[in-house]
N, C-alpha and C positions, 0 to 999 in steps of 0.2 A: 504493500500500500504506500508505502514512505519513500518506495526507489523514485530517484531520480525523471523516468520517464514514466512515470506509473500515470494513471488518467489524474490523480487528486494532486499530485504536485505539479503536472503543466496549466491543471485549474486554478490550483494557487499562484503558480505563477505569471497567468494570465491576470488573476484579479490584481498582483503586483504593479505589472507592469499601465492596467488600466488606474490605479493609484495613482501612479509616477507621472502619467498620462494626466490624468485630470488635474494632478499640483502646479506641474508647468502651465497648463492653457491658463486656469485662475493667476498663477503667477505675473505671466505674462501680460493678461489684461488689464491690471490692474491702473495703468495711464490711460485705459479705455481707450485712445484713439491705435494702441495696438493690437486691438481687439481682433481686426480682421486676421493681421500677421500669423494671432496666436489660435485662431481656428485654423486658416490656412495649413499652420504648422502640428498640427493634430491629425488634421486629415492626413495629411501626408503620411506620420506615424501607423495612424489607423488602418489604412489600408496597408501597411509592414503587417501590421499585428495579426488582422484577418487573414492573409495570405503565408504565417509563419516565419515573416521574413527580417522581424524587427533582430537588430544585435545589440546596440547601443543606444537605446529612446532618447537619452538627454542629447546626448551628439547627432541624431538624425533629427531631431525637434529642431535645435537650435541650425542647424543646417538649411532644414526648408524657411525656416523663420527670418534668418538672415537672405535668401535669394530671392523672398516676394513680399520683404518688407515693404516696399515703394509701393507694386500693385494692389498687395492686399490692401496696404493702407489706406490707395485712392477707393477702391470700391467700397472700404467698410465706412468710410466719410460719404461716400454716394447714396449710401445706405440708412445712416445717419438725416442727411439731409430726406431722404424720400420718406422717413418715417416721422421728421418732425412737420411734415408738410401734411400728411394725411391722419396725425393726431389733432393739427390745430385746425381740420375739415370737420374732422368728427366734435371737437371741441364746441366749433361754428354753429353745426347742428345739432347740438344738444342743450348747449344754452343763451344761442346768439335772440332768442326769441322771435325768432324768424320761423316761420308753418312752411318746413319743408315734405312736401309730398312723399308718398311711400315710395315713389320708384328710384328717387335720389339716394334715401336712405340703401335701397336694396343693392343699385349701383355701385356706389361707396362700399358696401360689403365685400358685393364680387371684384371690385378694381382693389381691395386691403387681403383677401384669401389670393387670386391671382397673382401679384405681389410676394406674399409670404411664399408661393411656392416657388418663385423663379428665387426668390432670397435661399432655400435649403439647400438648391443646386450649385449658390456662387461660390464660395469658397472651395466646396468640396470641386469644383472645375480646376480653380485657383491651383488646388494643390498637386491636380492628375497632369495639368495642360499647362502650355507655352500657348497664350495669345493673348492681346492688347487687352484692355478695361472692357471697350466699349464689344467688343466681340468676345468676350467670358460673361458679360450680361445678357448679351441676345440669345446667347446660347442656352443660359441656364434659363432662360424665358420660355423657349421655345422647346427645350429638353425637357422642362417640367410641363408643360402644355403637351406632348407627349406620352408623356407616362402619366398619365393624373393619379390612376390607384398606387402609384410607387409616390408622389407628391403628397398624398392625402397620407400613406402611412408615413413617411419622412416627418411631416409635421404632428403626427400622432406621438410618434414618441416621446418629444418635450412633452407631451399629460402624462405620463409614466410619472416622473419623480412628483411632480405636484399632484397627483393624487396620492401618493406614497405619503405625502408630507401632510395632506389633509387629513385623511385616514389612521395613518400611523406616524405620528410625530416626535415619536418614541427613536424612530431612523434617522433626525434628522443628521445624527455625526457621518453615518454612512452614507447618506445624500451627499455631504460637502468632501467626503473623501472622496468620492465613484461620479458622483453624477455626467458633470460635463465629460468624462472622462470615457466612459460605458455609453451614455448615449451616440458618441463619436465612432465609438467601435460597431456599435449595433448598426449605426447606419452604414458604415463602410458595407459590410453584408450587402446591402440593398443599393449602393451606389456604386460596385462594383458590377453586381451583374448588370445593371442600364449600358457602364461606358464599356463592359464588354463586345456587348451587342455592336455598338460603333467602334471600335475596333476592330473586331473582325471583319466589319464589311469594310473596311477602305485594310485590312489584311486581303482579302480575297481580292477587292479591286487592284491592287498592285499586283498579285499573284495572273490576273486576268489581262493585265498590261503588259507584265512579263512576257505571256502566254503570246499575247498577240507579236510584241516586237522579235517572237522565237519562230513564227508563222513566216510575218512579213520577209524574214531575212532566208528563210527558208524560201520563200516563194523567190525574192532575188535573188537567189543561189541557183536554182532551177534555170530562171533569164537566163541566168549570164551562162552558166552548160550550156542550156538549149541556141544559144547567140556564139557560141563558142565553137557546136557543133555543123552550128550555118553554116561559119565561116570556110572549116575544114571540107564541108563536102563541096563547098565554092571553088576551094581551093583545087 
Protein backbone atom coordinates (compact mmCIF):
# COMPACT_ATOMS: atom_id res chain seq x y z
CA UNK A 1 0.00 0.00 0.00
CA UNK A 2 2.98 2.41 1.11
CA UNK A 3 5.34 1.60 -2.16
CA UNK A 4 6.36 4.12 -3.93
CA UNK A 5 4.20 3.57 -7.13
CA UNK A 6 1.35 1.84 -5.36
CA UNK A 7 -2.21 3.67 -6.46
CA UNK A 8 -2.49 5.67 -2.68
CA UNK A 9 0.88 7.32 -2.90
CA UNK A 10 0.80 8.71 -6.76
CA UNK A 11 -2.88 9.96 -5.07
CA UNK A 12 -1.19 11.53 -2.58
CA UNK A 13 1.15 12.79 -4.58
CA UNK A 14 -1.08 14.19 -6.96
CA UNK A 15 -3.01 15.96 -4.07
CA UNK A 16 0.67 17.39 -3.21
CA UNK A 17 1.55 18.53 -6.19
CA UNK A 18 -2.28 20.18 -6.67
CA UNK A 19 -1.32 21.83 -3.01
CA UNK A 20 1.87 23.29 -4.50
CA UNK A 21 -0.32 24.07 -7.46
CA UNK A 22 -2.87 26.14 -5.96
CA UNK A 23 -0.13 28.13 -3.22
CA UNK A 24 1.62 29.60 -6.37
CA UNK A 25 -1.46 30.69 -8.45
CA UNK A 26 -2.87 32.46 -4.92
CA UNK A 27 0.75 33.49 -4.44
CA UNK A 28 1.15 34.88 -7.60
CA UNK A 29 -2.07 36.91 -7.75
CA UNK A 30 -1.84 38.48 -5.02
CA UNK A 31 -0.94 42.20 -7.06
CA UNK A 32 -4.19 41.17 -8.99
CA UNK A 33 -3.18 42.74 -12.18
CA UNK A 34 -0.86 39.39 -12.37
CA UNK A 35 -3.76 37.49 -12.14
CA UNK A 36 -3.96 36.54 -15.60
CA UNK A 37 0.17 35.43 -15.65
CA UNK A 38 -0.66 33.24 -12.75
CA UNK A 39 -3.67 31.40 -14.22
CA UNK A 40 -1.98 31.24 -17.53
CA UNK A 41 0.91 29.62 -15.58
CA UNK A 42 -1.37 26.90 -13.85
CA UNK A 43 -2.71 25.94 -16.97
CA UNK A 44 0.38 25.24 -18.39
CA UNK A 45 1.26 23.11 -15.16
CA UNK A 46 -2.00 21.47 -15.31
CA UNK A 47 -2.01 20.02 -18.36
CA UNK A 48 1.83 18.55 -17.17
CA UNK A 49 -0.19 17.16 -14.32
CA UNK A 50 -3.08 15.41 -16.37
CA UNK A 51 -1.00 14.20 -18.94
CA UNK A 52 1.81 12.74 -16.14
CA UNK A 53 4.40 14.83 -17.38
CA UNK A 54 4.91 17.50 -14.40
CA UNK A 55 8.98 17.02 -12.91
CA UNK A 56 9.47 20.27 -11.29
CA UNK A 57 5.86 22.43 -10.61
CA UNK A 58 7.76 25.55 -9.11
CA UNK A 59 10.32 25.76 -12.07
CA UNK A 60 7.68 24.86 -14.87
CA UNK A 61 5.19 27.41 -13.08
CA UNK A 62 7.52 30.15 -12.96
CA UNK A 63 8.73 29.36 -16.43
CA UNK A 64 5.33 29.62 -18.31
CA UNK A 65 4.74 32.73 -15.91
CA UNK A 66 7.68 34.54 -16.96
CA UNK A 67 7.01 33.96 -21.03
CA UNK A 68 3.34 35.28 -21.00
CA UNK A 69 3.73 37.63 -18.46
CA UNK A 70 3.12 40.75 -21.16
CA UNK A 71 0.15 38.67 -22.99
CA UNK A 72 -1.58 37.22 -20.13
CA UNK A 73 -1.24 40.56 -18.54
CA UNK A 74 -2.81 42.43 -21.45
CA UNK A 75 -5.81 40.10 -21.63
CA UNK A 76 -6.57 39.77 -17.90
CA UNK A 77 -6.77 43.89 -17.88
CA UNK A 78 -9.04 43.24 -21.05
CA UNK A 79 -10.95 41.30 -18.98
CA UNK A 80 -10.96 43.49 -16.07
CA UNK A 81 -12.15 46.26 -18.10
CA UNK A 82 -15.05 44.19 -19.83
CA UNK A 83 -16.31 43.03 -16.55
CA UNK A 84 -16.38 46.47 -14.86
CA UNK A 85 -18.24 47.63 -17.89
CA UNK A 86 -21.14 45.07 -17.61
CA UNK A 87 -21.23 45.32 -13.79
CA UNK A 88 -21.80 49.01 -13.91
CA UNK A 89 -24.97 47.91 -16.81
CA UNK A 90 -26.29 45.79 -14.41
CA UNK A 91 -25.72 48.23 -11.73
CA UNK A 92 -27.78 50.88 -14.30
CA UNK A 93 -30.54 48.43 -14.30
CA UNK A 94 -31.01 47.74 -11.02
CA UNK A 95 -31.08 50.81 -9.45
CA UNK A 96 -30.76 53.64 -12.02
CA UNK A 97 -34.76 53.85 -11.62
CA UNK A 98 -35.11 53.76 -15.03
CA UNK A 99 -38.22 50.60 -16.25
CA UNK A 100 -36.19 48.70 -18.35
CA UNK A 101 -38.00 46.02 -20.24
CA UNK A 102 -37.75 42.29 -19.93
CA UNK A 103 -35.84 41.69 -23.16
CA UNK A 104 -32.88 44.20 -22.12
CA UNK A 105 -32.62 42.51 -18.88
CA UNK A 106 -32.67 38.98 -20.80
CA UNK A 107 -30.05 40.33 -23.39
CA UNK A 108 -27.77 41.44 -20.76
CA UNK A 109 -27.87 37.85 -19.24
CA UNK A 110 -27.20 36.18 -22.47
CA UNK A 111 -24.20 38.89 -23.63
CA UNK A 112 -22.70 38.29 -19.35
CA UNK A 113 -23.08 33.94 -19.78
CA UNK A 114 -21.62 34.33 -23.56
CA UNK A 115 -18.81 36.25 -22.09
CA UNK A 116 -18.12 34.11 -19.19
CA UNK A 117 -17.73 31.31 -21.41
CA UNK A 118 -15.22 32.78 -24.03
CA UNK A 119 -13.45 34.15 -20.59
CA UNK A 120 -12.92 30.00 -19.34
CA UNK A 121 -11.40 29.30 -22.64
CA UNK A 122 -8.76 32.56 -22.43
CA UNK A 123 -6.05 31.78 -20.51
CA UNK A 124 -6.26 28.04 -20.74
CA UNK A 125 -5.45 29.05 -24.88
CA UNK A 126 -2.82 31.52 -23.40
CA UNK A 127 -1.06 28.63 -21.84
CA UNK A 128 -1.49 25.76 -24.92
CA UNK A 129 -0.85 28.40 -27.89
CA UNK A 130 1.47 31.18 -29.42
CA UNK A 131 -0.96 33.80 -30.86
CA UNK A 132 -1.52 37.64 -30.53
CA UNK A 133 -4.28 39.03 -27.77
CA UNK A 134 -6.65 39.93 -30.17
CA UNK A 135 -6.70 36.33 -31.88
CA UNK A 136 -6.52 34.05 -28.27
CA UNK A 137 -9.81 36.18 -27.66
CA UNK A 138 -11.64 35.28 -30.96
CA UNK A 139 -10.62 32.11 -30.56
CA UNK A 140 -11.67 31.38 -27.07
CA UNK A 141 -15.13 33.02 -28.23
CA UNK A 142 -15.69 31.15 -30.81
CA UNK A 143 -14.17 27.64 -29.33
CA UNK A 144 -16.53 28.17 -26.43
CA UNK A 145 -19.50 28.90 -28.98
CA UNK A 146 -18.49 25.43 -30.12
CA UNK A 147 -18.57 23.39 -27.47
CA UNK A 148 -21.39 24.89 -25.33
CA UNK A 149 -21.83 21.55 -23.03
CA UNK A 150 -17.91 21.60 -22.59
CA UNK A 151 -18.50 25.63 -21.66
CA UNK A 152 -21.48 25.19 -19.49
CA UNK A 153 -19.49 22.25 -17.53
CA UNK A 154 -16.13 24.51 -17.41
CA UNK A 155 -18.20 27.18 -15.76
CA UNK A 156 -19.94 24.53 -13.46
CA UNK A 157 -17.04 23.74 -11.70
CA UNK A 158 -16.23 27.05 -9.94
CA UNK A 159 -20.02 25.91 -7.99
CA UNK A 160 -18.05 22.89 -6.69
CA UNK A 161 -16.10 24.78 -3.88
CA UNK A 162 -18.97 27.26 -3.17
CA UNK A 163 -21.35 24.85 -2.55
CA UNK A 164 -18.74 22.95 -0.52
CA UNK A 165 -18.24 26.13 1.45
CA UNK A 166 -22.14 26.69 1.81
CA UNK A 167 -22.83 23.32 2.90
CA UNK A 168 -19.86 22.20 4.71
CA UNK A 169 -17.81 25.19 6.14
CA UNK A 170 -16.34 23.00 8.28
CA UNK A 171 -13.69 22.41 4.79
CA UNK A 172 -13.00 25.66 4.53
CA UNK A 173 -8.83 25.10 5.26
CA UNK A 174 -9.16 22.59 2.53
CA UNK A 175 -10.81 24.93 0.10
CA UNK A 176 -8.00 27.42 0.52
CA UNK A 177 -5.25 24.80 0.25
CA UNK A 178 -6.82 22.70 -3.05
CA UNK A 179 -9.31 24.99 -4.46
CA UNK A 180 -7.92 27.06 -7.36
CA UNK A 181 -5.55 24.48 -7.59
CA UNK A 182 -7.89 21.07 -8.24
CA UNK A 183 -10.23 23.01 -10.08
CA UNK A 184 -7.31 23.85 -12.77
CA UNK A 185 -6.60 20.27 -12.84
CA UNK A 186 -10.03 19.15 -13.39
CA UNK A 187 -10.58 21.39 -16.09
CA UNK A 188 -7.38 20.51 -17.85
CA UNK A 189 -9.25 16.98 -18.36
CA UNK A 190 -11.90 18.65 -20.29
CA UNK A 191 -9.64 21.23 -22.15
CA UNK A 192 -7.53 19.00 -23.21
CA UNK A 193 -9.73 16.72 -25.04
CA UNK A 194 -11.46 20.01 -27.02
CA UNK A 195 -7.67 21.24 -28.37
CA UNK A 196 -7.00 17.72 -29.19
CA UNK A 197 -9.65 17.59 -31.53
CA UNK A 198 -7.87 20.70 -33.22
CA UNK A 199 -4.97 19.24 -33.22
CA UNK A 200 -5.22 16.49 -34.91
CA UNK A 201 -7.20 17.93 -37.67
CA UNK A 202 -4.49 20.42 -38.81
CA UNK A 203 -2.01 16.87 -37.77
CA UNK A 204 -3.83 15.06 -40.54
CA UNK A 205 -4.13 18.28 -42.76
CA UNK A 206 -0.28 18.44 -42.82
CA UNK A 207 -0.09 14.70 -43.19
CA UNK A 208 -2.72 15.28 -46.20
CA UNK A 209 -0.26 18.10 -47.71
CA UNK A 210 2.45 15.98 -47.24
CA UNK A 211 0.54 13.25 -49.12
CA UNK A 212 -0.32 15.60 -51.90
CA UNK A 213 3.27 17.20 -52.45
CA UNK A 214 4.59 13.13 -52.41
CA UNK A 215 1.71 12.66 -55.54
CA UNK A 216 2.58 15.81 -57.31
CA UNK A 217 6.36 15.05 -57.51
CA UNK A 218 5.52 11.71 -58.34
CA UNK A 219 3.22 12.73 -61.11
CA UNK A 220 6.44 15.19 -62.27
CA UNK A 221 8.67 12.31 -62.01
CA UNK A 222 6.56 10.34 -64.45
CA UNK A 223 6.64 13.81 -67.06
CA UNK A 224 9.80 14.09 -67.03
CA UNK A 225 10.49 9.66 -67.92
CA UNK A 226 7.80 9.99 -70.17
CA UNK A 227 9.54 13.55 -71.86
CA UNK A 228 12.76 11.75 -71.42
CA UNK A 229 11.49 8.73 -73.30
CA UNK A 230 10.11 11.11 -76.27
CA UNK A 231 13.14 12.28 -76.67
CA UNK A 232 15.10 8.93 -77.14
CA UNK A 233 12.64 7.35 -79.54
CA UNK A 234 13.02 10.85 -81.52
CA UNK A 235 16.30 10.33 -81.23
Amino acid sequence: MFKLDSPLMNFLNKVADVMILNFLILVCSIPIFTVGAALTAGYYMGYKMVKNEESYIVRGFFKSFKENFKQATAIWLIVLLIAGVIAADYRIIMYSGIAFNSYMRIAMIVVTVVIAMGVVFLFPLQARYTNTVKNTMKNALLMALSHLPTSFLLIAIYAVPVAILIFIPQLLPALVLLSFGAIIYFKSFLLLKVFRKYEEGFVNADEEDAQAEDVQMQIEDTQDDAASGDEDAAD
